[in-house]
N, CA, C and O atoms as CSV, one atom per row, in Angstrom:
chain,resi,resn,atom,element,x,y,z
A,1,UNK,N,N,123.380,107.376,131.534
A,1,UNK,CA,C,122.792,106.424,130.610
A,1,UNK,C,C,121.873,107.142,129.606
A,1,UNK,O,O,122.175,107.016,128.420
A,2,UNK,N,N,120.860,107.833,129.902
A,2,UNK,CA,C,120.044,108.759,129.341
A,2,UNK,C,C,120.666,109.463,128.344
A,2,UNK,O,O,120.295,109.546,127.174
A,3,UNK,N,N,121.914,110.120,129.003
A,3,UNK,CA,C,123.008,111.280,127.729
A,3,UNK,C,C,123.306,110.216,126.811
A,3,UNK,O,O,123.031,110.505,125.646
A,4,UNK,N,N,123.935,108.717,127.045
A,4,UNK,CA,C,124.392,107.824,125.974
A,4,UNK,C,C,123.078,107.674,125.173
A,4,UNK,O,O,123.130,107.834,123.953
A,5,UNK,N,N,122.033,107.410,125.705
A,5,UNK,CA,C,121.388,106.793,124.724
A,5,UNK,C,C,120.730,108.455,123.714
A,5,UNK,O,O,119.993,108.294,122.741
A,6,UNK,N,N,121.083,109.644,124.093
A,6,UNK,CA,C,120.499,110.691,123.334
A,6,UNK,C,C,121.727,110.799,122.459
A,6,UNK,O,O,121.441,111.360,121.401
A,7,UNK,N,N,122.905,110.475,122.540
A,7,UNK,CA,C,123.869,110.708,122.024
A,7,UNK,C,C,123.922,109.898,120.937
A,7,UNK,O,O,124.073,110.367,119.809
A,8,UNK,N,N,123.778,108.325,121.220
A,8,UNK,CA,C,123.380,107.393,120.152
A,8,UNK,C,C,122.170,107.868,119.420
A,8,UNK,O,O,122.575,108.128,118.287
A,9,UNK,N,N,121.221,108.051,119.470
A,9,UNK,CA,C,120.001,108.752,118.889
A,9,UNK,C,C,120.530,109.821,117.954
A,9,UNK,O,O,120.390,109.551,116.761
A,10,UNK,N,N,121.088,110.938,118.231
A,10,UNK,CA,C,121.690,112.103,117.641
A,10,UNK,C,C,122.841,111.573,116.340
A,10,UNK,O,O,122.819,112.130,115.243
A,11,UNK,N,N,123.774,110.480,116.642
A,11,UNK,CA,C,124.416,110.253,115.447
A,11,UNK,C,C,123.528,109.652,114.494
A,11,UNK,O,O,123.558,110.062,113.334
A,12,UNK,N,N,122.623,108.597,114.879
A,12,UNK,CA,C,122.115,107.798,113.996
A,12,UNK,C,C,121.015,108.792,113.120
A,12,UNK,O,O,120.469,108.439,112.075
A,13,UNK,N,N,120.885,109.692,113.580
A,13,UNK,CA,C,119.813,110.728,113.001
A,13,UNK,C,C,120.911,111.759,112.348
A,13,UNK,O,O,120.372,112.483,111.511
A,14,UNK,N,N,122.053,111.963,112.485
A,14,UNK,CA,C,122.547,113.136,111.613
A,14,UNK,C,C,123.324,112.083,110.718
A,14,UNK,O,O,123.895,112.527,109.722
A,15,UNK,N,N,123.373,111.117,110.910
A,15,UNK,CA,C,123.769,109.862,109.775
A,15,UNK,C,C,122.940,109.981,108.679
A,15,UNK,O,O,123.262,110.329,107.542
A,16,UNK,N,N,121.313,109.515,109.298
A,16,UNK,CA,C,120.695,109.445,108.436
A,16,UNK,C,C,119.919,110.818,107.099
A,16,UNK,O,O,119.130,110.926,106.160
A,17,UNK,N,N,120.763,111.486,107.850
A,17,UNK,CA,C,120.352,113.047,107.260
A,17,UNK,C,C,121.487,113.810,106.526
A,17,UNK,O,O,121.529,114.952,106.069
A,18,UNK,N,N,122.656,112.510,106.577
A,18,UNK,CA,C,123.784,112.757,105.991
A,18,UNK,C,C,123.410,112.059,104.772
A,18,UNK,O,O,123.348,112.419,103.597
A,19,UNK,N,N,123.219,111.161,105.263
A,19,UNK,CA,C,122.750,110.005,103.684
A,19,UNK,C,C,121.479,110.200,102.965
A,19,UNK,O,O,121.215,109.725,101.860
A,20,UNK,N,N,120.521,111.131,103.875
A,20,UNK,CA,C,119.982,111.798,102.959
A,20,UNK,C,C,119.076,111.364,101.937
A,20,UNK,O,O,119.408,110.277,101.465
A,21,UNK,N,N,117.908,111.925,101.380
A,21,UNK,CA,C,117.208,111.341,100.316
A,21,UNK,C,C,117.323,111.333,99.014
A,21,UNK,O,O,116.620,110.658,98.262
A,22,UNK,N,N,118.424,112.257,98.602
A,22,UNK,CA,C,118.550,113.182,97.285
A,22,UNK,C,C,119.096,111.661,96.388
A,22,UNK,O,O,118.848,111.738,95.185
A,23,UNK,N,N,119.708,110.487,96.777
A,23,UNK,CA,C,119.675,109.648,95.551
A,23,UNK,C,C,118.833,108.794,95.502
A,23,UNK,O,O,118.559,108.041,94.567
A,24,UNK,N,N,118.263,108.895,96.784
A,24,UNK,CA,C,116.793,107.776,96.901
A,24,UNK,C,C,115.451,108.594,96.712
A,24,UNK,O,O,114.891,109.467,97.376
A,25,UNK,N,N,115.053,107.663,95.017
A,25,UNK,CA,C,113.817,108.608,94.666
A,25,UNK,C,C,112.796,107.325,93.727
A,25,UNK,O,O,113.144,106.611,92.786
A,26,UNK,N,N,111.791,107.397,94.266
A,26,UNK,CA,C,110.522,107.092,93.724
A,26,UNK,C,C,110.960,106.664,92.017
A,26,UNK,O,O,111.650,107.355,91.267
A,27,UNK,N,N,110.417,105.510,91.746
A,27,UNK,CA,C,110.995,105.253,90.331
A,27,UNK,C,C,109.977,104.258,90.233
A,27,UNK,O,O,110.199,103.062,90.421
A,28,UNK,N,N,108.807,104.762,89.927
A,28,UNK,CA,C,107.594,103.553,89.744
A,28,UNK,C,C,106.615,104.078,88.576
A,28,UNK,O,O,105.879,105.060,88.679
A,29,UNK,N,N,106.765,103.083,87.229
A,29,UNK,CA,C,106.137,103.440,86.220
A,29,UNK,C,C,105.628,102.398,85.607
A,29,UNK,O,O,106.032,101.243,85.736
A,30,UNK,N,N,104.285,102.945,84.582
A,30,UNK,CA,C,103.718,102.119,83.732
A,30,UNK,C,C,104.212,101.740,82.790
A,30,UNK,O,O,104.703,102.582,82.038
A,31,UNK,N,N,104.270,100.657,82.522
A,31,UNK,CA,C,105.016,99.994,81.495
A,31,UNK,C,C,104.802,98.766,80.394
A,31,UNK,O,O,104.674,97.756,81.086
A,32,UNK,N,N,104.716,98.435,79.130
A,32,UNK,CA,C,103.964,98.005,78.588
A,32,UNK,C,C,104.552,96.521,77.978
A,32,UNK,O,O,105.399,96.608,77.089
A,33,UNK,N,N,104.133,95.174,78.423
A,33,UNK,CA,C,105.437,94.006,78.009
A,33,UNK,C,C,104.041,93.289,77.358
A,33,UNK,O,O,102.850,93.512,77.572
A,34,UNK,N,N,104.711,92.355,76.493
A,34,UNK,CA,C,103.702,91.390,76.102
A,34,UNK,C,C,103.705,89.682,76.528
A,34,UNK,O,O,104.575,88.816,76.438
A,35,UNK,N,N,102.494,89.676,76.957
A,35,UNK,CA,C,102.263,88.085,77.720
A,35,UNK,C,C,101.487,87.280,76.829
A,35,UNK,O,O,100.655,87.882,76.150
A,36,UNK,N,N,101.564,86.358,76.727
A,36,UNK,CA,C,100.955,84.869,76.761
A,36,UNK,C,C,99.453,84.826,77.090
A,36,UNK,O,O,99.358,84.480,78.268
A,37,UNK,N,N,98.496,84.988,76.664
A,37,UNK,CA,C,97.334,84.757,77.290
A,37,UNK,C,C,96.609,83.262,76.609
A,37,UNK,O,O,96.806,82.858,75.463
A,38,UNK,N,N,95.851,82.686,77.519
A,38,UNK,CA,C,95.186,81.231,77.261
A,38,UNK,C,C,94.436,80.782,77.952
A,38,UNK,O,O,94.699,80.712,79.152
A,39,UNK,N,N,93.286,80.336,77.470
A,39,UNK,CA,C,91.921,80.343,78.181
A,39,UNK,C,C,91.275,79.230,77.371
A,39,UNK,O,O,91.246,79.045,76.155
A,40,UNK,N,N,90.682,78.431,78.549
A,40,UNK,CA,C,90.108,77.480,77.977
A,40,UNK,C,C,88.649,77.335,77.966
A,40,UNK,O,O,87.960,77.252,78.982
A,41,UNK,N,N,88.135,77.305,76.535
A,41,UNK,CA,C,86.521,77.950,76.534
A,41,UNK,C,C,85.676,76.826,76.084
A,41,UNK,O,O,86.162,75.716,75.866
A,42,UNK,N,N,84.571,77.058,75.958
A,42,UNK,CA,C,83.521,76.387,75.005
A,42,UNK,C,C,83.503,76.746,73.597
A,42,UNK,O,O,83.885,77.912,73.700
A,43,UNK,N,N,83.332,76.563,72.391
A,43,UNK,CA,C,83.174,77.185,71.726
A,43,UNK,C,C,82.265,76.510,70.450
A,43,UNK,O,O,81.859,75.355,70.580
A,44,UNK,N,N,81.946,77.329,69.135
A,44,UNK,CA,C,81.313,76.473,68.699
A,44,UNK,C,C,81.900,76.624,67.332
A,44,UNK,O,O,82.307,77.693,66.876
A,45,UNK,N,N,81.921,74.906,66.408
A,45,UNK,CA,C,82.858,75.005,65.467
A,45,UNK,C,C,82.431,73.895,64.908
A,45,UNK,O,O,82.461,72.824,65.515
A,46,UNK,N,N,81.947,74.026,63.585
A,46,UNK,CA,C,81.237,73.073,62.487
A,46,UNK,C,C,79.778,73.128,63.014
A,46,UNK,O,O,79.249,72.264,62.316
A,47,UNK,N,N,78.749,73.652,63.874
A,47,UNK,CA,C,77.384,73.589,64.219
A,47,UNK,C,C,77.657,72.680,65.633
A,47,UNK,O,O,76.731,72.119,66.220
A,48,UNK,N,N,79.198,72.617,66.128
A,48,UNK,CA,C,78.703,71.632,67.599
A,48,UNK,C,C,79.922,72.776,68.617
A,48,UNK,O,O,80.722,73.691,68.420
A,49,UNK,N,N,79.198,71.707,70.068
A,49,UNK,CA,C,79.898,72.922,70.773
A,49,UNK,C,C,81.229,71.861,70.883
A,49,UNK,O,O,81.034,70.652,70.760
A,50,UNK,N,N,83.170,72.628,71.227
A,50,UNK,CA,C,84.249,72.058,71.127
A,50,UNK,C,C,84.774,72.727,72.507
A,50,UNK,O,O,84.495,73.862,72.895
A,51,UNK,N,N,85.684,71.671,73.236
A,51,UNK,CA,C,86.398,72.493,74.289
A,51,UNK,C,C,87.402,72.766,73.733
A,51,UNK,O,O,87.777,71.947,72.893
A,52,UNK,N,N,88.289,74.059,73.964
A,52,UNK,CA,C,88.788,74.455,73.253
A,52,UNK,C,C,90.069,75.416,74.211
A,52,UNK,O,O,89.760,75.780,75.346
A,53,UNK,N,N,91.332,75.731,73.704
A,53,UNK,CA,C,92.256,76.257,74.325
A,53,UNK,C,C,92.374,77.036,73.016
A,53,UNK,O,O,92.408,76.731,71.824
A,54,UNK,N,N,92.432,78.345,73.837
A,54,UNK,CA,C,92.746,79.685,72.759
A,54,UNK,C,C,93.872,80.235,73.493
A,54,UNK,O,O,94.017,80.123,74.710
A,55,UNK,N,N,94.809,80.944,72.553
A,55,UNK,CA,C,95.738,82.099,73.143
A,55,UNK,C,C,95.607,83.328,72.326
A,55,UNK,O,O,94.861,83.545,71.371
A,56,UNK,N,N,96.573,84.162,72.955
A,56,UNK,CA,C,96.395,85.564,71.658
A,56,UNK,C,C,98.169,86.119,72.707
A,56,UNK,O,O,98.241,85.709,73.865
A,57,UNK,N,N,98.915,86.659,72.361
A,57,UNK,CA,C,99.920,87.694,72.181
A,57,UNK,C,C,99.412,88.985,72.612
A,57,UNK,O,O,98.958,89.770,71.779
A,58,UNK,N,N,99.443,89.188,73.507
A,58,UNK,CA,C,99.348,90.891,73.533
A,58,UNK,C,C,100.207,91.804,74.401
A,58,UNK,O,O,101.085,91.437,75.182
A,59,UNK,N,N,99.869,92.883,74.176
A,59,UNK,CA,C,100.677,94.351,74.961
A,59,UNK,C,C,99.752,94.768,76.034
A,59,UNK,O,O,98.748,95.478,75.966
A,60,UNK,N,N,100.507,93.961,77.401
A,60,UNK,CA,C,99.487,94.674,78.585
A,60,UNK,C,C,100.505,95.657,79.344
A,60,UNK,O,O,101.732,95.646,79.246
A,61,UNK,N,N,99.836,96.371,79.997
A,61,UNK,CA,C,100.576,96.901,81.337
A,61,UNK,C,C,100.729,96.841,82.078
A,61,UNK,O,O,99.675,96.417,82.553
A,62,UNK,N,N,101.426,96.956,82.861
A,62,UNK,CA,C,102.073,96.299,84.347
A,62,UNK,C,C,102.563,97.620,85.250
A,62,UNK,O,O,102.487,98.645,84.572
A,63,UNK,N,N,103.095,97.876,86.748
A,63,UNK,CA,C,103.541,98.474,87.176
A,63,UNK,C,C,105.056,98.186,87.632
A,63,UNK,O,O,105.290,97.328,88.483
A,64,UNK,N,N,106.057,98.932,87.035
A,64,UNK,CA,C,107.605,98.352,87.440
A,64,UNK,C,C,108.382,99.498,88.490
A,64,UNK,O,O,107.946,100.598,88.148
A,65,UNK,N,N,108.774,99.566,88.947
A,65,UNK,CA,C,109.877,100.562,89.462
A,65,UNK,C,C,109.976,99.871,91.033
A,65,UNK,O,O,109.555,98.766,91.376
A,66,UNK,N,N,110.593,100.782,91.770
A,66,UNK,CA,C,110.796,100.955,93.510
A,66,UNK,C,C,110.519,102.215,94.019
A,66,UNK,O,O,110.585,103.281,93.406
A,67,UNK,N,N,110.123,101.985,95.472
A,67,UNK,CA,C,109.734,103.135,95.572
A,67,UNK,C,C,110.375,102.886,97.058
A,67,UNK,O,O,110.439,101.758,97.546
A,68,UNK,N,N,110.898,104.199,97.799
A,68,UNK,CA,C,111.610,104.500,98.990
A,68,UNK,C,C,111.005,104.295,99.896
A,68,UNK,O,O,109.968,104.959,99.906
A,69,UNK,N,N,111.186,103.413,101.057
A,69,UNK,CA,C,110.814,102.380,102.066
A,69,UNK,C,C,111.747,102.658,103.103
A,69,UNK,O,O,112.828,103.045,102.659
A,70,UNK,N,N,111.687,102.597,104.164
A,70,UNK,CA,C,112.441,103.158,105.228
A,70,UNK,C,C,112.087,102.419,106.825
A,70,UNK,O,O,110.903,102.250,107.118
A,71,UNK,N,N,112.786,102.154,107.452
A,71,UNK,CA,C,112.321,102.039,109.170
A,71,UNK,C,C,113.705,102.609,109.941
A,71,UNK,O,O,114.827,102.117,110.066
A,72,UNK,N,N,113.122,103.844,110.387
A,72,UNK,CA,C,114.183,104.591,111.084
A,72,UNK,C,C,114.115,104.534,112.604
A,72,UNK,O,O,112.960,104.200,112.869
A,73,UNK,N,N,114.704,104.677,113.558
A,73,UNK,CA,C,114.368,104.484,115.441
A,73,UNK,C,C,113.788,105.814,115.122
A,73,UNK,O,O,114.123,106.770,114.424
A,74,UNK,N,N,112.488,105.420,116.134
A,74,UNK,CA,C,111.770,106.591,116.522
A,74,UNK,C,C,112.198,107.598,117.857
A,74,UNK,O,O,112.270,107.193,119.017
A,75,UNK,N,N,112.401,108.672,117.512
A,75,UNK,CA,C,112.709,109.749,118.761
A,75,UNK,C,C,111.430,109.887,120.066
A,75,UNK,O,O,111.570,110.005,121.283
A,76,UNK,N,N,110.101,109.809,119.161
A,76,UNK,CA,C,108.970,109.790,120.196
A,76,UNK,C,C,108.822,108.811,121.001
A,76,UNK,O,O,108.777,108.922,122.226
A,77,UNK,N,N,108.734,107.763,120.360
A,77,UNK,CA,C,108.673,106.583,120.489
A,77,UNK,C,C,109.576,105.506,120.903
A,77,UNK,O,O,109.549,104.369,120.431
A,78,UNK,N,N,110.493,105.985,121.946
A,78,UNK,CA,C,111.369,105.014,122.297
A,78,UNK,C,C,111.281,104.135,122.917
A,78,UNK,O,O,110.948,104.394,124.074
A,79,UNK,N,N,111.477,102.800,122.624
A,79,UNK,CA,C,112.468,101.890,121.690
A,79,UNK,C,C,111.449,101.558,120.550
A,79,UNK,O,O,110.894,100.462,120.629
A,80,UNK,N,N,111.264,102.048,119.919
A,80,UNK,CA,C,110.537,102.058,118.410
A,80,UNK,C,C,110.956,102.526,117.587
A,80,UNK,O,O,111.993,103.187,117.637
A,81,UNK,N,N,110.157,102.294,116.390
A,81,UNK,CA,C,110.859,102.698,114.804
A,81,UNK,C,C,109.971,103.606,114.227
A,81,UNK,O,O,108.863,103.492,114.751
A,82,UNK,N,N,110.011,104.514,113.306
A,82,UNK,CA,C,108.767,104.971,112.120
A,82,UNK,C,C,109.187,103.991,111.304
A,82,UNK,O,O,110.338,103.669,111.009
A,83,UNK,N,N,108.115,103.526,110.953
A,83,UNK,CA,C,108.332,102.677,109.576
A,83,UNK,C,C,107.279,103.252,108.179
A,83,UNK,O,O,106.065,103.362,108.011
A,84,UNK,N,N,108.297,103.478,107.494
A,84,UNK,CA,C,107.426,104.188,106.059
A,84,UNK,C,C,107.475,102.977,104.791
A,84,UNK,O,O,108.632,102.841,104.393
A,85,UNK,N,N,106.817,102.378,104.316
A,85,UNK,CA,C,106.641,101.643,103.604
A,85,UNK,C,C,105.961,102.094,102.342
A,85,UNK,O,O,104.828,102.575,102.378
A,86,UNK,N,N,106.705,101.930,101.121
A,86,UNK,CA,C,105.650,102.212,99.976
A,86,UNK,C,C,105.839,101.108,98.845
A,86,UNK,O,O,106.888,100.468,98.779
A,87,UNK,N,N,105.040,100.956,98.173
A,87,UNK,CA,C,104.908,99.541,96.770
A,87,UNK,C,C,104.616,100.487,95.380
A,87,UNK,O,O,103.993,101.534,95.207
A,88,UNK,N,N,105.133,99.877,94.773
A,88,UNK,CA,C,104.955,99.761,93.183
A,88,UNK,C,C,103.726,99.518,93.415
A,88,UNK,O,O,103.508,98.579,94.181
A,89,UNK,N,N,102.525,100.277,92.836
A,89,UNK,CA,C,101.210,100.014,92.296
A,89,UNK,C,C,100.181,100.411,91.563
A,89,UNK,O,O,100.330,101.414,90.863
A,90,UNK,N,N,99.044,99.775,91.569
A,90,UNK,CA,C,98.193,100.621,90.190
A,90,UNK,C,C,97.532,101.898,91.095
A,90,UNK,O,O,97.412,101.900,92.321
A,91,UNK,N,N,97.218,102.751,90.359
A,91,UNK,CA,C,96.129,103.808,91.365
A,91,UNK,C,C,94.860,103.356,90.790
A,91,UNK,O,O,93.834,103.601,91.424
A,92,UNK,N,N,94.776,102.630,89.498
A,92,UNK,CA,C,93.472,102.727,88.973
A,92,UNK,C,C,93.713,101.231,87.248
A,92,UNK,O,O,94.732,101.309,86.562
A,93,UNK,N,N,93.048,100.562,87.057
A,93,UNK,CA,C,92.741,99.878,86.018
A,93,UNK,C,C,91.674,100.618,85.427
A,93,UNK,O,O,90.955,101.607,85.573
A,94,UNK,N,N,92.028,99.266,84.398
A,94,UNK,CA,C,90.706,99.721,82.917
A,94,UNK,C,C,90.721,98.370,82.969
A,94,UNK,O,O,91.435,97.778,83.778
A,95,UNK,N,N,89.708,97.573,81.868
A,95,UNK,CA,C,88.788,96.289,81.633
A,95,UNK,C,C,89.313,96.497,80.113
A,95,UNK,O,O,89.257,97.581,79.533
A,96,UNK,N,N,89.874,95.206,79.505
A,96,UNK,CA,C,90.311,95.381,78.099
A,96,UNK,C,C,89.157,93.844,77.464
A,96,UNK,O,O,88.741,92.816,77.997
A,97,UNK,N,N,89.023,94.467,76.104
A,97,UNK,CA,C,88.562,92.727,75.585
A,97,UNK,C,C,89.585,92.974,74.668
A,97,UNK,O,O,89.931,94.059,74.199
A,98,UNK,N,N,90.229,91.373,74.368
A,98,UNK,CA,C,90.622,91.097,73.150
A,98,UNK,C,C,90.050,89.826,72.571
A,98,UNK,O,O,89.197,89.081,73.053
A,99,UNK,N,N,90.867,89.722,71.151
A,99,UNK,CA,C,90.804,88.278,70.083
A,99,UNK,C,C,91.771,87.408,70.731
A,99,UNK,O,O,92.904,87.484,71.205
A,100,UNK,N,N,91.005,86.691,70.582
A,100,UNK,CA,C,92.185,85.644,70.619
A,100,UNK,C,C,92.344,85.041,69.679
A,100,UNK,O,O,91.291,85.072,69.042
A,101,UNK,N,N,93.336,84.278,69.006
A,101,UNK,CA,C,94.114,84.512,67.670
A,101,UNK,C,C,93.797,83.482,67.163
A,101,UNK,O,O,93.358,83.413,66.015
A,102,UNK,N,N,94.017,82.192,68.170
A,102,UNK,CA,C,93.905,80.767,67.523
A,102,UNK,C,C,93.425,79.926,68.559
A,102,UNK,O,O,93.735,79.991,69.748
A,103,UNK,N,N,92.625,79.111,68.002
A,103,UNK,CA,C,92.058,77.742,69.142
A,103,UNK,C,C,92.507,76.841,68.635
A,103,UNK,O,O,92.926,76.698,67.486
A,104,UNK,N,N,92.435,76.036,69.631
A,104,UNK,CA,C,92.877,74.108,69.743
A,104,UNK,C,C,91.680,73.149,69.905
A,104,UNK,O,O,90.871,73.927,70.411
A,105,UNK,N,N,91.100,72.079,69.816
A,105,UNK,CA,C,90.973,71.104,70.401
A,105,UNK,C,C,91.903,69.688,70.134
A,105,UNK,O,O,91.746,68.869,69.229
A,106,UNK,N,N,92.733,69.681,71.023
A,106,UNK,CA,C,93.320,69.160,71.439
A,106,UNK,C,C,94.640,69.469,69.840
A,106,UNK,O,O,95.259,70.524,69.706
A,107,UNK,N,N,94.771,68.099,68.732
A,107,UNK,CA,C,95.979,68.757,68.115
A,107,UNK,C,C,95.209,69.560,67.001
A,107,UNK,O,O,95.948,70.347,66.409
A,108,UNK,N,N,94.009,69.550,66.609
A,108,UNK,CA,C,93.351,70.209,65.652
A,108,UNK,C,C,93.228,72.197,65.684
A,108,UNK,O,O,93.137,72.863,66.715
A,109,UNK,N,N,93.265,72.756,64.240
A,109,UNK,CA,C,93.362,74.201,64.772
A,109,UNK,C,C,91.763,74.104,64.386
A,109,UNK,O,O,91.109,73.391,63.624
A,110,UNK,N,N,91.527,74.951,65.101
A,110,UNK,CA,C,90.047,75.599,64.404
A,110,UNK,C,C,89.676,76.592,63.916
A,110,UNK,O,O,89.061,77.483,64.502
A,111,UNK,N,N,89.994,76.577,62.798
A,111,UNK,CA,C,90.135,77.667,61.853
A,111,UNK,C,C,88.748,78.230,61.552
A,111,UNK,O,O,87.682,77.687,61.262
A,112,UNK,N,N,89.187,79.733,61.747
A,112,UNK,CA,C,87.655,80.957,62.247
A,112,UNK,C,C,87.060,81.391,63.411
A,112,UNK,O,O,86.298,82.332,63.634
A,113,UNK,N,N,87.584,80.462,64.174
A,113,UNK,CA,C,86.915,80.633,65.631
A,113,UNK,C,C,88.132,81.714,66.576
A,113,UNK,O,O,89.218,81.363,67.038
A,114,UNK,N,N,87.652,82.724,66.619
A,114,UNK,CA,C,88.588,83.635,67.294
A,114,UNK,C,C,87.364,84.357,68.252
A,114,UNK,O,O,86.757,85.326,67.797
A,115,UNK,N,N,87.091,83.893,69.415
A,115,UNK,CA,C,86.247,84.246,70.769
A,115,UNK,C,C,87.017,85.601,71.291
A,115,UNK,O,O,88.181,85.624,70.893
A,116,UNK,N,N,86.667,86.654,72.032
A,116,UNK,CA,C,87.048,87.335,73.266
A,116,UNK,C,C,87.216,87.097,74.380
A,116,UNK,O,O,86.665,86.046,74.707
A,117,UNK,N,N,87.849,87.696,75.330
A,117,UNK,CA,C,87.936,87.846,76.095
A,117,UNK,C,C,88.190,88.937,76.816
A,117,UNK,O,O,89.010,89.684,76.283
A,118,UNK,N,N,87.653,89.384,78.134
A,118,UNK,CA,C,87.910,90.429,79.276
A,118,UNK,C,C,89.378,90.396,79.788
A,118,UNK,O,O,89.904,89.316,79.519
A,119,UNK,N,N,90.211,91.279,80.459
A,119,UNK,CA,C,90.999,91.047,81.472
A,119,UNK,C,C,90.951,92.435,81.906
A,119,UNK,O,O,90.249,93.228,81.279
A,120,UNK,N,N,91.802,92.904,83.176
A,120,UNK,CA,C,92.048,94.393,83.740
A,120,UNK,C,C,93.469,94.503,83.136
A,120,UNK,O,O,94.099,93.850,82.304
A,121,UNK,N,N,93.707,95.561,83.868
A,121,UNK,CA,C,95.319,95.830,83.732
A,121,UNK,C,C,95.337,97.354,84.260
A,121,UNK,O,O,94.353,98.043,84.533
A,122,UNK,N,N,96.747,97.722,84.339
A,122,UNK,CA,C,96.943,98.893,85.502
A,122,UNK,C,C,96.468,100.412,84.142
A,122,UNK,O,O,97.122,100.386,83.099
A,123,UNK,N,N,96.107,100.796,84.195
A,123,UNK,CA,C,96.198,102.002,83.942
A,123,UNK,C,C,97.035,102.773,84.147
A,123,UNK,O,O,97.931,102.858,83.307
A,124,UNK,N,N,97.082,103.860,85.651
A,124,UNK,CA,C,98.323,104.269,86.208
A,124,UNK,C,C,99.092,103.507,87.153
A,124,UNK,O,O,98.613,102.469,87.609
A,125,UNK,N,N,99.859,103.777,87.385
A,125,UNK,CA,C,101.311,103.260,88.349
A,125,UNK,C,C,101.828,104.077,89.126
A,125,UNK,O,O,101.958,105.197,88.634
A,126,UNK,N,N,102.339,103.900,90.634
A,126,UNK,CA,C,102.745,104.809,91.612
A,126,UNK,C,C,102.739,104.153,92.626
A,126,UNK,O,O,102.086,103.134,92.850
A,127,UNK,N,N,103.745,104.905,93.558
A,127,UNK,CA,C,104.149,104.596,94.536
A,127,UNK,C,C,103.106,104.829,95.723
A,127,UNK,O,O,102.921,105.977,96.129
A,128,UNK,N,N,102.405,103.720,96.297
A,128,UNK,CA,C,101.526,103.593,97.303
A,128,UNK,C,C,101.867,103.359,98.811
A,128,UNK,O,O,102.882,102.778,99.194
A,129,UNK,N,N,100.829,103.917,99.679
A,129,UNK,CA,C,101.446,102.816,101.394
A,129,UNK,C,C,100.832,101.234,100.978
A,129,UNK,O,O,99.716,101.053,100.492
A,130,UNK,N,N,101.820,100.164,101.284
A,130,UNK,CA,C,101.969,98.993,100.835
A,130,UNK,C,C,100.477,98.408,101.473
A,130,UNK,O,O,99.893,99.199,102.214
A,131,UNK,N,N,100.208,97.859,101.374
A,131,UNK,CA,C,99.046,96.453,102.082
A,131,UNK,C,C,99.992,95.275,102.625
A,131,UNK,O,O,101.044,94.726,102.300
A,132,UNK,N,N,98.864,95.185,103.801
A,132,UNK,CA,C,99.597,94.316,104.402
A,132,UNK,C,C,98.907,93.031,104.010
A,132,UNK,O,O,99.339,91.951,104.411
């Protein structure tokens, strides 16, 4: 029983060393798309304060790719697995302000009133051990 189960162990491991890593590779990058942003503020417009919905268009960054993830039977560890897990992620942000372009109250524009705003966004991108 012992020889079967080292024997099963031994293919599934020169399988997996047949198949090998050389086309499975890390492909996780920063990348730059533009979103929709809209925020609904206070603002002030003619000498009074207006609630107000602003948007603006912009170019943020995001993290896109895959990155090589694995759960193989463990040899030490029998009946167990190694499990290697990695994510698409930031290593690090930055804090951006922008304009925002145009406000609303309700169907009215309010022309001049272009407020800021904060958001983050990824800086770099890479392949991390995931969070659980």
């Amino acid at each position: 029983m012992a020889q079967m189960v080292y024997n099963s162990l031994a293919t599934i491991m020169i399988f997996l060393l047949l198949r090998g890593g050389h086309s499975l590779v890390d492909n996780c990058e920063t990348k730059e798309i533009e979103i929709n942003i809209v925020r609904s503020l206070t603002v002030q417009f003619a000498g009074s304060p207006r609630n107000a919905v602003c948007v603006a268009n912009v170019l943020v960054n995001e993290c896109d790719g895959m990155c090589v993830s694995r759960v193989t039977p463990s040899v030490s560890q029998f009946p167990g697995f190694d499990k290697i897990c990695k994510c698409c992620s930031e290593t690090s942000l930055i804090s951006r302000e922008i304009t925002l372009t145009e406000c609303r109250d309700g169907h009215q524009i309010l022309d001049g009133v272009h407020p800021t705003t904060f958001f983050s966004q990824p800086a770099n991108c890479a392949c991390q051990p995931c969070q659980n």
